[in-house]
VODOPA-224594 format. One record per residue (C-alpha): residue number from 1; residue in one letter; x, y, z. Coordinates in Angstrom, 2 decimals. Layout:
% residues N
  num  residu        x        y        z
  NUM       a        X        Y        Z
...
% end
This chain:
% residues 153
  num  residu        x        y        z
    1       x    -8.84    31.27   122.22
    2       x   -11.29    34.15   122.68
    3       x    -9.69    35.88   119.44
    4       x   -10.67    32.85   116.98
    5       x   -13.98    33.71   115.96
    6       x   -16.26    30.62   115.02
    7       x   -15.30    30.35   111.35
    8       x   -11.97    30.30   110.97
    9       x   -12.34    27.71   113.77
   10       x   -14.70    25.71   111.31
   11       x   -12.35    26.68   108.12
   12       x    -9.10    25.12   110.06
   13       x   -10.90    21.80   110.71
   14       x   -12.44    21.33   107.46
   15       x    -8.72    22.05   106.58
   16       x    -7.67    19.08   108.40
   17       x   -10.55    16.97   107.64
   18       x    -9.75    17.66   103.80
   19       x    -5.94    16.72   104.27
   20       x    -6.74    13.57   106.14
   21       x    -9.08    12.63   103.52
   22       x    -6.70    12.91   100.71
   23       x    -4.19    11.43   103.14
   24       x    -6.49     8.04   103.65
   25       x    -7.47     7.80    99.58
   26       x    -3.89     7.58    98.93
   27       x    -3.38     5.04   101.41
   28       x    -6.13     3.12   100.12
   29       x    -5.16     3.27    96.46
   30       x    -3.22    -0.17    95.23
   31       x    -2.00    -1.06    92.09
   32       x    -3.51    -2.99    89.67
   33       x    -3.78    -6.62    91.14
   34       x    -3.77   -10.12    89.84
   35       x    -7.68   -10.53    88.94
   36       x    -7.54    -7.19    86.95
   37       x    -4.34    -7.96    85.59
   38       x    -6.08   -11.34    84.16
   39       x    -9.08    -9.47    82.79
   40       x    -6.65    -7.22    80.94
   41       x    -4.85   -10.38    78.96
   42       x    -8.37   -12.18    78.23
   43       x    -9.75    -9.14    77.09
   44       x    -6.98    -7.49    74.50
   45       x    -6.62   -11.62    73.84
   46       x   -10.67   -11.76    72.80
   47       x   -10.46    -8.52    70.87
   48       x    -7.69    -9.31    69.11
   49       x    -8.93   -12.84    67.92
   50       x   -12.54   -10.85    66.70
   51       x    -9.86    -8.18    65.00
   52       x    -8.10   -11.19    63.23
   53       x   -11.22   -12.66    61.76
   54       x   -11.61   -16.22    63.99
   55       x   -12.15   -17.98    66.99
   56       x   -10.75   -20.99    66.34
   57       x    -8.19   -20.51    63.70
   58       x    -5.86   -18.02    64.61
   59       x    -3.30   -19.31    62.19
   60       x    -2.13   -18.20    58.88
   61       x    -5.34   -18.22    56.65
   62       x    -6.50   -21.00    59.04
   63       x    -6.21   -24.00    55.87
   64       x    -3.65   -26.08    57.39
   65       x    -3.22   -29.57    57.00
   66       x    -5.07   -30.74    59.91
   67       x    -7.75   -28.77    59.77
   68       x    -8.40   -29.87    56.33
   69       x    -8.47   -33.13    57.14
   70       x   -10.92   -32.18    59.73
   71       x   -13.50   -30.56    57.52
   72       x   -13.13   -32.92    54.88
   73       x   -14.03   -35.49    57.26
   74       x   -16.88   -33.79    58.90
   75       x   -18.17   -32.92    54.97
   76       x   -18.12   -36.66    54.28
   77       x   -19.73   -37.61    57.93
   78       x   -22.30   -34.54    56.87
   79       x   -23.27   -36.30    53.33
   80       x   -23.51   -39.70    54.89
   81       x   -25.87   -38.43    57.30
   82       x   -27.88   -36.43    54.90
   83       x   -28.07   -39.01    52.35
   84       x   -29.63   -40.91    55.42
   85       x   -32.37   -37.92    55.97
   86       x   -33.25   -37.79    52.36
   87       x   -31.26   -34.81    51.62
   88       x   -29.01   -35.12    48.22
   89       x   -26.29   -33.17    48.54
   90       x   -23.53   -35.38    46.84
   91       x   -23.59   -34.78    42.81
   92       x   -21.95   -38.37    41.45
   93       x   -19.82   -36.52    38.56
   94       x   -18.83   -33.54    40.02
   95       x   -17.19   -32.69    43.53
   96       x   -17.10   -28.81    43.14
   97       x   -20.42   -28.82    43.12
   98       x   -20.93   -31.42    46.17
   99       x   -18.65   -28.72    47.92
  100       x   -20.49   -26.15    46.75
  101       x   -24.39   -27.88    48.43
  102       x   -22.58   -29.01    51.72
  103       x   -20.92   -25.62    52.20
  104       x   -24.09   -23.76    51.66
  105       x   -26.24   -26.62    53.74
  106       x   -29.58   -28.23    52.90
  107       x   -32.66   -28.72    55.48
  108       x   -34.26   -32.01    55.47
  109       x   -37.67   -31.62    54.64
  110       x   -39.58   -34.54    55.56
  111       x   -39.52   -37.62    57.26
  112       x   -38.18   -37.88    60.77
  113       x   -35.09   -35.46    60.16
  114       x   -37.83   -32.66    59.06
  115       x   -35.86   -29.62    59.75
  116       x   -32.66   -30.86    60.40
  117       x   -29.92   -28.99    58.79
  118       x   -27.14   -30.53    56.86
  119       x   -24.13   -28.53    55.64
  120       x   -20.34   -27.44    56.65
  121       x   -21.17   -23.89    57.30
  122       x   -17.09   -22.66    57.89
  123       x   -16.14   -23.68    54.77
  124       x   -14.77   -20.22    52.88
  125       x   -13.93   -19.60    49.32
  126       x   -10.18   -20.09    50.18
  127       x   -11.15   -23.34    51.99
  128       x   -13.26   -24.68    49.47
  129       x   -10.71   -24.45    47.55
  130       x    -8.43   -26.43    48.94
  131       x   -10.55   -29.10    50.53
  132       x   -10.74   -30.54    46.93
  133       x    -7.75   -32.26    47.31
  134       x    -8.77   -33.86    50.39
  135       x   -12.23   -35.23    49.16
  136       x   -13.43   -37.25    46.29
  137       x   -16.53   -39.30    45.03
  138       x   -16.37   -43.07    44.86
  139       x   -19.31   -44.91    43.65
  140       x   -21.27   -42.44    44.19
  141       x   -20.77   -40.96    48.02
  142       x   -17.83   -38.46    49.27
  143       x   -15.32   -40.05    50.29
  144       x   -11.79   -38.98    52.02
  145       x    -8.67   -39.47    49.74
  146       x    -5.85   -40.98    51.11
  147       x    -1.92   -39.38    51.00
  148       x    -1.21   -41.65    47.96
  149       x    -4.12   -40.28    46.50
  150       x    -3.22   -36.71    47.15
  151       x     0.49   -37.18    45.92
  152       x    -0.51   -38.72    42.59
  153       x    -2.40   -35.66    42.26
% end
């Protein structure tokens, strides 16, 4: 012992200290577990549903039947109610143009419904479109057409 001088004393434990370190971070290294494993899905899941344009409507243009029927339906609920505030958005002879008003939206401006805003604001061009065939105007409000409707068409 009286040949080791001081440092190569201090340069063999900090040898040891070093290998035990490494020795204990490998130890403590696991693989990736459940909870990260489940932020990995939700998040390539949420950036792939901003990537493909929608939230909601993850299916092929999103204009399928049902959800046609469902924003024809709110459109009609959304012209009753503004007719209610004061707000014209139904034109009697022509539906594009009723389309046209509730998919750009009106605000009511006066009355009790003063700022209240009344329109179908995810209605696109493409959906537009084809929500024709589900609406029409009868006596003078929008109105839903029925499948007999649609197939005489």
């Amino acid at each position: 012992f009286r040949n080791i001088h001081i440092s190569q004393t201090r340069d063999a434990l900090m040898k040891i200290q070093t290998l035990s370190n490494s020795k204990m971070a490998r130890l403590n290294q696991r693989g990736m577990g459940a909870f990260e494993l489940l932020f990995l899905v939700v998040g390539a899941w949420l950036a792939y549903s901003v990537v493909s344009g929608g939230w909601n409507h993850l299916t092929a243009g999103g204009w399928d039947h049902e959800r046609l029927e469902q924003v024809a339906a709110k459109m009609v609920r959304t012209a009753n109610y503004a007719q209610q505030a004061g707000v014209k958005l139904v034109d009697p002879s022509d539906l594009e143009v009723t389309i046209q008003r509730l998919a750009e939206g009106e605000t009511a401006k006066s009355g009790p419904f003063a700022g209240q805003f009344y329109g179908v604001r995810d209605l696109d061009e493409k959906g537009r479109e084809r929500v024709k065939d589900f609406l029409k105007i009868e006596d003078g409000t929008l109105a839903m057409t029925t499948e007999v409707d649609r197939r005489w068409n």
